[in-house]
C-alpha positions in Angstrom: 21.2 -10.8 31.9 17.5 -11.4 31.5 16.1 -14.7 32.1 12.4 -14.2 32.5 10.4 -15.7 29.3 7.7 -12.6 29.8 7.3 -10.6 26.5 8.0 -7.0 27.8 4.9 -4.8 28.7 4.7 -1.0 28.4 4.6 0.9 31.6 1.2 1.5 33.3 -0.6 4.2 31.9 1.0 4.8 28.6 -1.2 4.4 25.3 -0.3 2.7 22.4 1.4 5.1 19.7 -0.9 4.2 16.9 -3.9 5.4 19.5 -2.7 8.9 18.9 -4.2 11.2 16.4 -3.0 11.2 13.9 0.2 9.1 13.9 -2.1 6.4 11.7 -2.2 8.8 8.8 1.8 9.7 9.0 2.2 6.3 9.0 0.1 5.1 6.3 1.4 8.0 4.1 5.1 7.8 4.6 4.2 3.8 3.4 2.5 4.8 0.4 4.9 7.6 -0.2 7.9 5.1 -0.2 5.9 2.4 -2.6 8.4 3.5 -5.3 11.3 3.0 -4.4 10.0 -0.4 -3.9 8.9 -1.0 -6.9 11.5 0.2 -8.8 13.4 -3.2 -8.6 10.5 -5.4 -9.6 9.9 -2.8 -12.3 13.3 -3.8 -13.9 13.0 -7.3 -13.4 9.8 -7.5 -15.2 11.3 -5.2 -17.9 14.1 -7.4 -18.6 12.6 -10.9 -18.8 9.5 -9.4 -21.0 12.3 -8.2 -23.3 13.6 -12.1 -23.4 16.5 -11.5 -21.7 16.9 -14.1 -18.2 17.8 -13.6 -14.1 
């Protein structure tokens, strides 16, 4: 069990994985990629109460 109240900190010389090349850029396009499916629901939604009908 473990009781210390210290956030947990990476090992010594390991670098964050954002500091990597190019692991921002994956990241940010899987993200933007994936908006979509997203939106998909709120699409619906807005469809449905601009055609009068309610939630």
């Amino acid at each position: 069990m473990l009781t210390t109240t210290d956030p947990p900190t990476a090992p010594p010389g390991s670098r964050p994985v954002l500091a990597h090349p190019h692991v921002a850029r994956l990241l940010l396009g899987t993200l933007i990629g994936r908006l979509p499916n997203g939106m998909a629901p709120v699409a619906i939604l807005l469809q449905v109460t601009d055609q009068g009908g309610a939630l």
